[in-house]
C-alpha distance (Angstrom), angle and dihedral (degrees) to the residues before:
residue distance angle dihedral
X1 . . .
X2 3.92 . .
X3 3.76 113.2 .
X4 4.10 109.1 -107.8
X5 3.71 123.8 -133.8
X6 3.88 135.6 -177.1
X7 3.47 120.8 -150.4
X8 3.81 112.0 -176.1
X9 4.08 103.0 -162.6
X10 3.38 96.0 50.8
X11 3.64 110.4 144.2
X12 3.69 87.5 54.8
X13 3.66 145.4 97.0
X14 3.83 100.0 -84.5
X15 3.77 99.4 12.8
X16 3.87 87.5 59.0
X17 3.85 92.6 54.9
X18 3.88 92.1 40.8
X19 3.83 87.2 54.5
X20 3.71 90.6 50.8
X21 3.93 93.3 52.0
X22 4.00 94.2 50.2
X23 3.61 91.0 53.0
X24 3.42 87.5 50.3
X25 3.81 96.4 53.0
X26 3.82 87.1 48.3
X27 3.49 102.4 -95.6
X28 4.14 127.1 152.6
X29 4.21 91.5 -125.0
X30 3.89 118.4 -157.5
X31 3.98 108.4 -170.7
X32 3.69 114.8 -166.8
X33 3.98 119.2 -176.4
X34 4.14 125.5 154.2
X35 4.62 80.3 -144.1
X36 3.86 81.5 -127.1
X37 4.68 76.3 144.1
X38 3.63 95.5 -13.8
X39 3.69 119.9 108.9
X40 4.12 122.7 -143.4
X41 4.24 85.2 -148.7
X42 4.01 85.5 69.3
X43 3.75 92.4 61.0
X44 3.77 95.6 31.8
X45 3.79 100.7 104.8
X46 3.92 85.2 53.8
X47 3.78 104.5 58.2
X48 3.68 99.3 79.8
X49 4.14 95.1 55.8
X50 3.63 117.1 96.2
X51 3.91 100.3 -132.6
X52 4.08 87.6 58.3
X53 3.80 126.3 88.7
X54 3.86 122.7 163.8
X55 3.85 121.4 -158.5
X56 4.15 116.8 -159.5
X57 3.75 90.0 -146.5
X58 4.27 128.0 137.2
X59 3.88 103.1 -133.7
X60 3.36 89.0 -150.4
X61 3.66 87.0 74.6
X62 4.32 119.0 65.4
X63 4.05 102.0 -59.1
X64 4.44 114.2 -141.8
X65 4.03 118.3 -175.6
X66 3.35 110.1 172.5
X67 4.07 117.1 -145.8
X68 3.59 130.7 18.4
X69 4.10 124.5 -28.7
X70 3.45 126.0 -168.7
X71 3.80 102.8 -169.9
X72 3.74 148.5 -8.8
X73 3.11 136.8 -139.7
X74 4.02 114.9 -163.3
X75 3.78 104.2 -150.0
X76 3.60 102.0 139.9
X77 4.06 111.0 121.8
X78 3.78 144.9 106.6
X79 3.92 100.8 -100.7
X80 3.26 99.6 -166.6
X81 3.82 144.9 75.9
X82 4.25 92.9 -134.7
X83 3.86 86.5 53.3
X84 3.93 100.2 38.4
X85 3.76 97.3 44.2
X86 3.54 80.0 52.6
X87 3.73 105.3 52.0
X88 4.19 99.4 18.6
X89 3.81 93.5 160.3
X90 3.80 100.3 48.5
X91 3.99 83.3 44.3
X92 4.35 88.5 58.7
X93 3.66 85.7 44.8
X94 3.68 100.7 55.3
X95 3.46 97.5 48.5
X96 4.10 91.9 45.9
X97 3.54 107.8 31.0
X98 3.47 106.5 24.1
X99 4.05 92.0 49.3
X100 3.71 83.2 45.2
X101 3.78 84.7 59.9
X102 3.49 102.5 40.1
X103 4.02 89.9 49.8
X104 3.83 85.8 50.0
X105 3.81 86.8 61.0
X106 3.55 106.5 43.2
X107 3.95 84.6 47.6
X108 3.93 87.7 53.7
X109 4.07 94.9 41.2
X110 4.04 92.7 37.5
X111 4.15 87.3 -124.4
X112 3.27 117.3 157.1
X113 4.17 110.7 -122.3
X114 3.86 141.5 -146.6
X115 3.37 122.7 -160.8
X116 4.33 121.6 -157.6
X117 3.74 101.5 -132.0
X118 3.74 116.6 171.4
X119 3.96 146.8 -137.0
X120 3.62 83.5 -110.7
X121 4.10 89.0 80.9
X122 3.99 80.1 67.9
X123 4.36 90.5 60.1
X124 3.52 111.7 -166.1
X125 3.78 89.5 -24.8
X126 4.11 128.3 -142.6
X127 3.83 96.9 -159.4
X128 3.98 101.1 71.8
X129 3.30 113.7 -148.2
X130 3.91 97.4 41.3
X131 3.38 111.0 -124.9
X132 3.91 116.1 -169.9
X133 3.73 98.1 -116.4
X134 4.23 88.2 60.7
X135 4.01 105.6 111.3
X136 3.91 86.9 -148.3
X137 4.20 136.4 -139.4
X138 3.44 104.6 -95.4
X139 3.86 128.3 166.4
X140 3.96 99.1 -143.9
X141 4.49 88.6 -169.0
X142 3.74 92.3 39.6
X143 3.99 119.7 110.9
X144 3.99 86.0 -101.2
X145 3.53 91.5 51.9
X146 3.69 99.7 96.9
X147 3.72 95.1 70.4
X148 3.49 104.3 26.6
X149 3.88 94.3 56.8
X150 3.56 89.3 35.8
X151 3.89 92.8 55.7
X152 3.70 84.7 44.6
X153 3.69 98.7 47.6
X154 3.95 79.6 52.4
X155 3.51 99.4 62.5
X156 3.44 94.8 47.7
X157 3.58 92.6 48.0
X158 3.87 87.4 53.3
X159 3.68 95.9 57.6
X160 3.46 101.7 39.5
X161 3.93 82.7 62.2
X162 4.21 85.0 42.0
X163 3.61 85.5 56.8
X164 3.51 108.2 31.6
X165 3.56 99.9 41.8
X166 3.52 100.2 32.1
X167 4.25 87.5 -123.7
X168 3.67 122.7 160.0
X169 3.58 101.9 -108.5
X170 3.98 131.8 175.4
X171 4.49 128.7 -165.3
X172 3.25 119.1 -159.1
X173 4.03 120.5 -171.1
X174 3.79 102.8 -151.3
X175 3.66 112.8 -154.3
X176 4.30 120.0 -160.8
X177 3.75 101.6 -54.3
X178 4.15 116.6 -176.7
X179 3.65 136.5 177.2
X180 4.04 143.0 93.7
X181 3.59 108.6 2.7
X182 3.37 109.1 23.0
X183 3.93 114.7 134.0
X184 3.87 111.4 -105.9
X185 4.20 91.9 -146.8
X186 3.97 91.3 53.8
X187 3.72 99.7 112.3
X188 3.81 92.3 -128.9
X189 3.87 114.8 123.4
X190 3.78 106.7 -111.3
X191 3.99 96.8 47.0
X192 4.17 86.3 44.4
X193 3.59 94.1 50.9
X194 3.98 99.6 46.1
X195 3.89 89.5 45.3
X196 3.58 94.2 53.6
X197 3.69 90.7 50.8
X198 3.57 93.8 49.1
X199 3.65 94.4 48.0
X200 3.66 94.9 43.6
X201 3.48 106.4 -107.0
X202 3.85 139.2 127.5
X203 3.60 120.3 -88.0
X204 4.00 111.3 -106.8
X205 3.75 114.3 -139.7
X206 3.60 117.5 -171.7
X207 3.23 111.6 -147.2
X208 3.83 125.8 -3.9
X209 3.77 98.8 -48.0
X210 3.69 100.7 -100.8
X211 3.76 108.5 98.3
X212 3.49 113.7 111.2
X213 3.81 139.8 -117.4
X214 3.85 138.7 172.0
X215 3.88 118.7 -161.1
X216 3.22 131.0 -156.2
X217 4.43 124.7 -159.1
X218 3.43 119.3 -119.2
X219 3.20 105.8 -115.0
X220 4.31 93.6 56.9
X221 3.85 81.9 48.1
X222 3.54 98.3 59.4
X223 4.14 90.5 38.4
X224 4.10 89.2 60.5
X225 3.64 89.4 43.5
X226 4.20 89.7 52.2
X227 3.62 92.1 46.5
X228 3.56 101.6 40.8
X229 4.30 81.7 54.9
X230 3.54 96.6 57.8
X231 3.85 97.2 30.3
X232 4.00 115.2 91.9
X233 3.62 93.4 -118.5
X234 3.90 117.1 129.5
X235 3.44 109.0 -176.7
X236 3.52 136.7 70.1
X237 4.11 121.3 -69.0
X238 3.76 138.6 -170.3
X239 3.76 122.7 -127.0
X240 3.11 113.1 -177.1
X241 4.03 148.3 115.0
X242 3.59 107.9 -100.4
X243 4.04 96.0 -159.8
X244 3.28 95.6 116.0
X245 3.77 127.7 -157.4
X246 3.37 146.4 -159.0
X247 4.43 111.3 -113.9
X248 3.56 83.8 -136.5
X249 4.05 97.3 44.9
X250 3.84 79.2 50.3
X251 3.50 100.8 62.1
X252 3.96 93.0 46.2
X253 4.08 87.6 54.4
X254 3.96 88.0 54.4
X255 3.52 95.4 33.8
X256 4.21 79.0 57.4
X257 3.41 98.4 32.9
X258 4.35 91.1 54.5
X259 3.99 95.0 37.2
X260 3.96 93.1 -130.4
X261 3.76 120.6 161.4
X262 4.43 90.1 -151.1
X263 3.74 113.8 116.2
X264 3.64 127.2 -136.8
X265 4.12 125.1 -90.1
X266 3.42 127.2 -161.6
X267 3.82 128.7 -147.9
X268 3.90 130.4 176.4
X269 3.80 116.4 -66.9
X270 4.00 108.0 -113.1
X271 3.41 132.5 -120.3
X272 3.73 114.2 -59.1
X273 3.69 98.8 -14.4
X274 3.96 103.8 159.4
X275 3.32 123.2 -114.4
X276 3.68 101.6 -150.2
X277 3.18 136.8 35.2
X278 3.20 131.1 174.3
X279 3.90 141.4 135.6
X280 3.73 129.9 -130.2
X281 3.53 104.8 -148.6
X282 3.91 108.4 -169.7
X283 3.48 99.1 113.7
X284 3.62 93.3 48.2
X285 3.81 86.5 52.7
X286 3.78 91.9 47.3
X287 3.52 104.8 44.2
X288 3.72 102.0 27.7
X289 3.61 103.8 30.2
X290 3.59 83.0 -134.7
X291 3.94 130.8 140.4
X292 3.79 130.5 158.0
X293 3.76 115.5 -94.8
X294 4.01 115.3 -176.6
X295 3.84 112.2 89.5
X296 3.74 109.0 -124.0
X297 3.73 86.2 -117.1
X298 3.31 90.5 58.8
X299 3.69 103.1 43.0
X300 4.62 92.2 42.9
X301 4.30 80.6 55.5
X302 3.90 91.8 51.4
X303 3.40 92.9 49.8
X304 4.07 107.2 37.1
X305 3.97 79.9 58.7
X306 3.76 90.8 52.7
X307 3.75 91.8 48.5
X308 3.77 86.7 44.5
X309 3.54 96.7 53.4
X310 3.99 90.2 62.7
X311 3.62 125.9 110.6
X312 3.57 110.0 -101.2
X313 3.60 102.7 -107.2
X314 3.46 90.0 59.0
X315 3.69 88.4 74.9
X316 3.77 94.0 62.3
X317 3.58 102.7 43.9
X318 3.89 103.9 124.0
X319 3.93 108.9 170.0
X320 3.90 131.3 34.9
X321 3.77 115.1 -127.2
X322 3.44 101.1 -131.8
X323 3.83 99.6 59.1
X324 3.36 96.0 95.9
X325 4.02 101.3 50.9
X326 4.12 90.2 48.6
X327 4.06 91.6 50.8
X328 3.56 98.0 98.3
């Protein structure tokens, strides 16, 4: 029989691409997402195949799969500061409850589980590169508190079951990740600064331009995530790129990279917003024998095609319709 795996975040960014590479390694896939920022068009091409079931369901709320399951993989989250500023208390109660829920299951179904943690639980970090044993500078009250604590609180929660319980758990620390699929109204740099290019507008910096940020392709994101799962490694791991880049070098490879004539703006840095980031990747390289392969280059060109090959409405979509119903 084909292995079974649940992957709650599935019509988004990285839970779309993680589906993808489990069918791909012959997996039965069940993708679970309540579309609060996920998008049905990511999973499209999927619904027809026989070894792919989707399940509009807020994990939040009590989570039922009937049969056998292997593994989960915990992805469902807003990841980004325009959607968690938006929805705060949903954002707590993802992280809490609905990894409370999912742990619940994989205790009940013996599955093995992977929780997406963050570089957020580092804050706006003193130790530069982040290594996985730093503790972090986070501002639990601050405006960025609501996922970072709740990412935290996740982890912990994760362990304690890991420990307690004896279940097979797995932590991945997920460092800025970009390419096809990605929402252009997001908030997070890349997506902000090829839709303002594309619509013909100025590229926002926040800040004076030199924060830092490492990104990682898709693709070597969701290959550290699959062998972290089936490694026997229990505690928590960067993946990441560690290339790191100047914010303000960034927007002068996509101004180059799009061929726009806009210049670059600058507003005031918010609240928190680290200005490092980083990821020290030994252990990944150790343990995993993993490393990120796609040139940034490579991996901006891939994905200014995708965004170009959008209808044009697409690129003026500012808020997500079901905001409002999850703010609770």
């Amino acid at each position: 029989m084909k292995k079974r795996v649940l992957i709650t975040g599935a019509a988004g960014f990285l839970g779309s691409h993680l589906c993808d590479r489990f069918i791909k390694e012959n997996f039965e896939v069940i993708g679970m997402d309540n579309l609060i920022t996920g998008n049905m068009d990511n999973l499209e091409h999927l619904l027809p195949l026989e070894h792919f079931t989707f399940y509009h369901q807020d994990v939040s709320n009590f989570v039922h799969v009937s049969g056998q399951l292997d593994y989960i993989l915990h992805f469902a989250s807003p990841a980004s500061p325009i959607d968690y500023l938006k929805i705060p208390i949903q954002t707590l109660k993802v992280g809490s409850l609905g990894t409370h829920n999912l742990l619940g299951l994989a205790r009940a179904k013996n599955a093995r589980m992977l929780i997406a943690s963050t570089s957020e639980v580092y804050g706006d970090p003193l130790v530069h590169p982040q290594t996985e044993e730093y503790y972090g500078n986070v501002n639990p009250i601050g405006p960025r508190g609501v996922y970072d604590e709740a990412k935290r609180f996740q982890e912990a929660l994760t362990m304690a079951y890991h420990t307690y319980h004896g279940l097979e758990t797995r932590i991945v620390r997920i460092f800025n990740t970009y390419g096809p699929r990605m929402r252009l109204n997001d908030g997070r740099v890349l997506p902000a600064f090829i839709g303002q290019a594309l619509r013909g507008e100025d590229l926002t910096i926040f800040g004076d331009g030199s924060q830092t940020r490492s990104f990682c392709y898709v693709d070597d994101q969701v290959d550290g995530i699959f062998r972290l799962l089936m490694s026997d490694y229990t505690l928590p791991i960067n993946i990441g790129n560690p290339d790191e880049i100047t914010i303000k070098q960034f927007a002068e490879e996509v101004i180059k990279l799009t061929g726009t004539t806009q210049k670059v703006v600058y507003q005031d840095l918010p609240k928190d917003d680290p200005m490092q980031r980083q990821p020290n990747i030994t252990k990944a390289k150790e343990i995993l024998g993993w490393s990120p392969k796609v040139d940034r280059a490579d991996g901006l060109k891939i994905t200014f095609d995708y965004f170009k090959s959008l209808p044009q409405g697409k690129l003026f979509e500012k808020e997500h319709k079901n905001f409002d119903k999850y703010q609770k």
